[in-house]
PASEBA-1860 file (N, C-alpha, C; in nm, 3 decimals):
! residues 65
1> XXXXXXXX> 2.886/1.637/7.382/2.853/1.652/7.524/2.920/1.537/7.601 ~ 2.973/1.547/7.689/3.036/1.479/7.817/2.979/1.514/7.953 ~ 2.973/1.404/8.058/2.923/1.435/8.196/3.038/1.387/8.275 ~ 3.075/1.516/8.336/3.145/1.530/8.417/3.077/1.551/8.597 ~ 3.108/1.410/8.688/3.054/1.370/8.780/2.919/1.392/8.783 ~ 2.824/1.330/8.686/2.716/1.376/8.668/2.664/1.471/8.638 ~ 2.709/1.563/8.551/2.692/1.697/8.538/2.735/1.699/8.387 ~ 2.635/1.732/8.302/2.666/1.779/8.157/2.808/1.909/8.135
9> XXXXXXXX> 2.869/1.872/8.029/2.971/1.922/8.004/3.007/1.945/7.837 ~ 2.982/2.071/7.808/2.969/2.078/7.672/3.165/2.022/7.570 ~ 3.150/1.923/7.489/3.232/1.860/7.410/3.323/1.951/7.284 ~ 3.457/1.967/7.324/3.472/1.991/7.179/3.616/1.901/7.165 ~ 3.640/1.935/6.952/3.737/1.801/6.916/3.867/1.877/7.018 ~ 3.962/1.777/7.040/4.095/1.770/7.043/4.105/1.779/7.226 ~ 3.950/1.768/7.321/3.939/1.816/7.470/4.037/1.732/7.520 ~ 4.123/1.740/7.615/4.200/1.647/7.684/4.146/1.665/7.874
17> XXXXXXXX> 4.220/1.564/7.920/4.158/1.583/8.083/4.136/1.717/8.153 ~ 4.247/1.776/8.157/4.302/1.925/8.145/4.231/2.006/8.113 ~ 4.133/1.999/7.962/4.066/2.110/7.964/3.926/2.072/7.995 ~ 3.943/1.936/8.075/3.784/1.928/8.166/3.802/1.983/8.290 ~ 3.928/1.951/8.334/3.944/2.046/8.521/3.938/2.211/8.475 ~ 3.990/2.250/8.368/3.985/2.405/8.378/3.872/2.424/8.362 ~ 3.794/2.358/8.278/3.620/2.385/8.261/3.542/2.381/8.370 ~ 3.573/2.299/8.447/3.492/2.264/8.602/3.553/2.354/8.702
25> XXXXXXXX> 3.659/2.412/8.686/3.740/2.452/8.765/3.791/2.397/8.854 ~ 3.831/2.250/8.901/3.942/2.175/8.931/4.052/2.201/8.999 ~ 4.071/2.284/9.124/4.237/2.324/9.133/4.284/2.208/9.229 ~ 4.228/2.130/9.267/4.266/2.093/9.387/4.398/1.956/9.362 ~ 4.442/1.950/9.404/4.599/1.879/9.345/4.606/1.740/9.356 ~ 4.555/1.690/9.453/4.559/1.553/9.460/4.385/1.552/9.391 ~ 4.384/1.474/9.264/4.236/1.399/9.167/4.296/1.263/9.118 ~ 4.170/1.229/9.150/4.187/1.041/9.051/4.114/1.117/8.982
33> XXXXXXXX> 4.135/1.056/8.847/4.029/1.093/8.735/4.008/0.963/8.624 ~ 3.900/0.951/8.614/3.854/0.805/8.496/3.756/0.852/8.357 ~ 3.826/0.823/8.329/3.748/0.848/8.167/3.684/0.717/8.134 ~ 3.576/0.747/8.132/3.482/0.604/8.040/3.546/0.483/8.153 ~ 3.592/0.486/8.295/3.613/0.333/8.397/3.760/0.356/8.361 ~ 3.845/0.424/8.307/3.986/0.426/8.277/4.044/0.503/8.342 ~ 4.146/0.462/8.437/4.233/0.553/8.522/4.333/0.593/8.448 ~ 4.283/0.785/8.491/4.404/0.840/8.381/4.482/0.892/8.486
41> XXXXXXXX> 4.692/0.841/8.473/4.799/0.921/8.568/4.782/1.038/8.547 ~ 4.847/1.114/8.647/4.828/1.278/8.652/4.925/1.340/8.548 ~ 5.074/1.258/8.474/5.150/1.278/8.423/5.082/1.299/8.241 ~ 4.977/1.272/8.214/4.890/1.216/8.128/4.759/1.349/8.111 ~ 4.741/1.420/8.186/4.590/1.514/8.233/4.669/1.617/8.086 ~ 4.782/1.615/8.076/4.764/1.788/7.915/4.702/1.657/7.801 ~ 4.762/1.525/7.795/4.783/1.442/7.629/4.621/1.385/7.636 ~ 4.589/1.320/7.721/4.453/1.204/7.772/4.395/1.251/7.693
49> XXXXXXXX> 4.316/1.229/7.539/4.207/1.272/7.488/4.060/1.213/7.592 ~ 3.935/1.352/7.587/3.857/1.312/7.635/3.721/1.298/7.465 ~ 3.679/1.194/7.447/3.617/1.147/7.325/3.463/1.214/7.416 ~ 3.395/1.242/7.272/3.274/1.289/7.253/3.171/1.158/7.351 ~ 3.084/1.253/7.417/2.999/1.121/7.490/3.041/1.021/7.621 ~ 3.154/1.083/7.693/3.240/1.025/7.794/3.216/1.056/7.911 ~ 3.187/0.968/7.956/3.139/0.990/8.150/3.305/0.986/8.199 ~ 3.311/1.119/8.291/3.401/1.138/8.371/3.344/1.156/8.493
57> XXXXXXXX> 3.483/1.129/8.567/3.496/1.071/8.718/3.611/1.124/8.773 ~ 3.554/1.244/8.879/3.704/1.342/8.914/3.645/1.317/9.086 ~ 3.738/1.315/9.129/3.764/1.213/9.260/3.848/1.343/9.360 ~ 3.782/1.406/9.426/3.897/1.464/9.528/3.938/1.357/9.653 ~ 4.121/1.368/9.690/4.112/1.310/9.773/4.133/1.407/9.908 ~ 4.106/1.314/10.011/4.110/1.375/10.119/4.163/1.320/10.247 ~ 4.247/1.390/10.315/4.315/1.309/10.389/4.311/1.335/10.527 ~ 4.351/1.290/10.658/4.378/1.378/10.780/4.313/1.236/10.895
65> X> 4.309/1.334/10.991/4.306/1.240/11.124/4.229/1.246/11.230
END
C-alpha cells in the first residue's frame, strides 16, 4: 500500500511514478511529483521505482493572471 496525496493506493512490485498517475488518473501535464520528500524529473515518471509504503506527492501546477 502507498498514499497517494493522502489517499490509499493499492502497491504492486516493479510500480513506477507512471503507473501511480495512470492509477489516479493524472492527465494534467505540468506535476511536481515527490516520492518519500524526493523530487522526481518528469524525464524519470516511466523508470522512478515507487517502493512499497511510500507517501506520494502529486502537485498540479497552475498558472495565469
Amino acid at each position: 500500500m502507498i498514499v497517494v496525496n493522502e489517499e490509499p493506493l493499492d502497491w504492486h512490485e516493479g510500480m513506477t511514478v507512471r503507473d501511480v498517475l495512470r492509477a489516479k488518473n493524472y492527465r494534467f501535464p505540468m506535476l511536481i511529483i515527490h516520492v518519500d520528500g524526493v523530487l522526481i524529473p518528469k524525464p524519470d515518471y516511466d523508470t522512478a521505482p515507487v517502493p512499497d509504503g511510500a507517501v506520494v506527492q502529486v502537485i498540479h501546477l497552475i498558472s495565469g493572471g
